[in-house]
TILO-29486 format. One line per 10 residues: number of its first residue (from 0); for each residue x, y, z of C-alpha. Coordinates in pm, 1 decimal, always signed. Layout:
NUM = X,Y,Z | ...;
//
This chain:
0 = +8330.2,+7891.4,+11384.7 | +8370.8,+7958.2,+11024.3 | +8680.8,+8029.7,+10895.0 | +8766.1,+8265.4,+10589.0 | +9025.4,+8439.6,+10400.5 | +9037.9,+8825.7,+10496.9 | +9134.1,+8969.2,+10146.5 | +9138.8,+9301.0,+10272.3 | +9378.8,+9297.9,+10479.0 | +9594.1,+9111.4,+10248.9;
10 = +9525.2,+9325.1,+9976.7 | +9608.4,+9600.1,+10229.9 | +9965.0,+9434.0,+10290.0 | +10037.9,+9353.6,+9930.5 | +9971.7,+9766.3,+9872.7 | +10227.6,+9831.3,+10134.1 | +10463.3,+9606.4,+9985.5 | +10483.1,+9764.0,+9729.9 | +10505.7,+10162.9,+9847.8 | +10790.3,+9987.8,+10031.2;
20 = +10936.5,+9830.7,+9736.9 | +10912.3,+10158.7,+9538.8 | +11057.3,+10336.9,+9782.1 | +11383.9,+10119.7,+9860.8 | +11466.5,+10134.7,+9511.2 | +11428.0,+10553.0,+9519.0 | +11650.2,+10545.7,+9856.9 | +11934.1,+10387.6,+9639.4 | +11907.4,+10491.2,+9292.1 | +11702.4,+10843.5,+9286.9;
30 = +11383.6,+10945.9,+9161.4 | +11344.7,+10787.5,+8797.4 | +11252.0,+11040.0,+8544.0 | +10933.9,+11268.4,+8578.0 | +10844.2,+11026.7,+8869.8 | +10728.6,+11210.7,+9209.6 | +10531.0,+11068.7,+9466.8 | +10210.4,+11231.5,+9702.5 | +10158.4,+11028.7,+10038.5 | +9915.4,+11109.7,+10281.6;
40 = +9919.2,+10952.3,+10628.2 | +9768.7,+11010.3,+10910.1 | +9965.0,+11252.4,+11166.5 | +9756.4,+11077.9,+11462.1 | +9925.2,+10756.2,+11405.6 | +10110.6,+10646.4,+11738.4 | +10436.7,+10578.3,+11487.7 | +10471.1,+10918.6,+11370.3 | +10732.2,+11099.3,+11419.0 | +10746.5,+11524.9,+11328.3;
50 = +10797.5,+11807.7,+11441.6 | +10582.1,+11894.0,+11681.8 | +10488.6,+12253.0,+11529.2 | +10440.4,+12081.4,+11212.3 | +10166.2,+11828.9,+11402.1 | +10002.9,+12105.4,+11524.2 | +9987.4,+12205.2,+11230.1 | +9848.8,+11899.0,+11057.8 | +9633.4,+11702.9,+11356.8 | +9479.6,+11493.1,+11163.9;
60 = +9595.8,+11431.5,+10783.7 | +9925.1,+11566.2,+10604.3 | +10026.0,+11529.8,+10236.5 | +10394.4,+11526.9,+10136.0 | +10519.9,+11575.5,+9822.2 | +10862.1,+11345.9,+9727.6 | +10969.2,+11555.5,+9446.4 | +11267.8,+11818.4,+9392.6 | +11425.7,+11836.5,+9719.7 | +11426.2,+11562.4,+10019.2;
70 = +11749.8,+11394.0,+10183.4 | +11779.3,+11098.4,+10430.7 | +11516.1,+10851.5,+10222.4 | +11504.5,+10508.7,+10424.5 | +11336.5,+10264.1,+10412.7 | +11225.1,+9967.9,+10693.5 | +10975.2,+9736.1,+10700.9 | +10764.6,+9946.6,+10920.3 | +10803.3,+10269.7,+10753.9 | +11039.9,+10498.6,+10579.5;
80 = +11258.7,+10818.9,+10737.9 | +11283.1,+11121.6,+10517.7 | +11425.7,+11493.6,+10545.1 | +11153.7,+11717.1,+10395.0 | +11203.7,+12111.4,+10337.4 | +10901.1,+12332.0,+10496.7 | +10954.3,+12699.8,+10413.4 | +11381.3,+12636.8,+10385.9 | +11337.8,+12455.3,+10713.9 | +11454.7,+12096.5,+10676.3;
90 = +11253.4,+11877.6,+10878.2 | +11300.5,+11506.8,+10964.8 | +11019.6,+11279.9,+10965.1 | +10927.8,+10899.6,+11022.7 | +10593.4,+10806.2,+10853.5 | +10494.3,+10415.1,+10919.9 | +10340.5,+10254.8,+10622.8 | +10057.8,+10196.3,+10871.1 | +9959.1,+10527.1,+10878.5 | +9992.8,+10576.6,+10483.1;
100 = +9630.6,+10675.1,+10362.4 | +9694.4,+10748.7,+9948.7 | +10009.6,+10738.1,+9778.6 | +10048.7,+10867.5,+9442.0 | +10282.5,+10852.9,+9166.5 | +10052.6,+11164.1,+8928.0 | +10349.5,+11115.2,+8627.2 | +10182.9,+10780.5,+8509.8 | +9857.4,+10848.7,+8659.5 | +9911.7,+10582.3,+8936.1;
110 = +9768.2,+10562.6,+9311.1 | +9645.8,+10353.1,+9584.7 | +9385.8,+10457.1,+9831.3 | +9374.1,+10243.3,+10165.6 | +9059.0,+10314.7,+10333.8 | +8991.0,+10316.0,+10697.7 | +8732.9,+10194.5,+10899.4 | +8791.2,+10302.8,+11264.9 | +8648.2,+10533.5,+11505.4 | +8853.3,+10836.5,+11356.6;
120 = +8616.9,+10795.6,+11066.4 | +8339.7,+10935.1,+11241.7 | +8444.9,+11257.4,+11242.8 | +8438.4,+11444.5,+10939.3 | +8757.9,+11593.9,+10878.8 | +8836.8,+11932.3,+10620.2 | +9083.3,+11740.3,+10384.6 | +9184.7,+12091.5,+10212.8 | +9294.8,+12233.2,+10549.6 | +9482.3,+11931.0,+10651.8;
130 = +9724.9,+11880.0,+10338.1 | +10066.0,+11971.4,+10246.0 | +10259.1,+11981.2,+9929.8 | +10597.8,+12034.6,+9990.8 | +10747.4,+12103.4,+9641.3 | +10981.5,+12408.3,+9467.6 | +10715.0,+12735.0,+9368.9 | +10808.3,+12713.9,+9048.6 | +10717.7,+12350.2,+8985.6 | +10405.3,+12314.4,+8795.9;
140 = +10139.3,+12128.1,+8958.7 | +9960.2,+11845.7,+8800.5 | +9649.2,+11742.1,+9042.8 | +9639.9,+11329.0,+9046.2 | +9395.0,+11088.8,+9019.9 | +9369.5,+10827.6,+9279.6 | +9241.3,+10529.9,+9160.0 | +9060.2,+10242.4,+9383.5 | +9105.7,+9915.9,+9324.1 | +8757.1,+9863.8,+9286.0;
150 = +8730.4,+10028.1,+8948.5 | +8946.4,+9734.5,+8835.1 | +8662.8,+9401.7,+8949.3 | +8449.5,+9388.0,+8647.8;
//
């Protein structure tokens, strides 16, 4: 049996790290500057926890927006807790860094895509329909780019 090094999934973990780390320090010191944050994770994952109209809602794929308004940020080593406001209804929410699919920081043009290769896959899902930004309606919105690692490798 050959043995070998499974960079993905350690590249995977390293990426996680890090939304972890970025978020620990924004649970104890606030958001720094223009900074704001777009996560997408998948709402199927068995660790999420939401409301269940807000599931319903999004089956498959929600986007959250870590901007203006959110309360109760913390952070584990499986995931982080938040309070997010849906139409002045504050809603609590677990996500698992598991089920994290992008995370974006659009202020310095940062993001990480972690792509998936289960069964889910297979079925092609309406992204527009399925996403969620939570932030103030007078906020300007700035659309991101998510960058893959990929475009790094020379």
């Amino acid at each position: 049996m050959t043995r070998s090094i499974d960079y993905g999934n350690l590249m995977h973990r390293a990426m996680r790290g890090l939304i972890q780390q970025v978020l620990t320090d924004v649970a104890e010191n606030g958001l720094p500057g223009a900074h704001h944050f777009f996560i997408t994770f998948d709402t199927r994952h068995s660790g999420v926890k939401m409301a269940s109209w807000l599931k319903d809602r999004y089956p498959a794929e929600m986007t959250v927006v870590i901007q203006h308004w959110y309360e109760n940020l913390t952070v584990t080593d499986e995931g982080f807790t938040i309070t997010l406001n849906f139409g002045n209804q504050p809603e609590p929410m677990f996500i698992p860094f598991d089920s994290v699919r992008t995370f974006v920081d659009p202020s310095v043009e940062f993001g990480l895509r972690f792509e998936t290769h289960d069964d889910d896959d297979d079925e092609e899902d309406d992204d527009e329909a399925d996403m969620a930004e939570e932030v103030e309606d007078d906020a300007p919105h700035k659309d991101a780019e998510v960058v893959s690692l990929d475009s790094w490798r020379k």
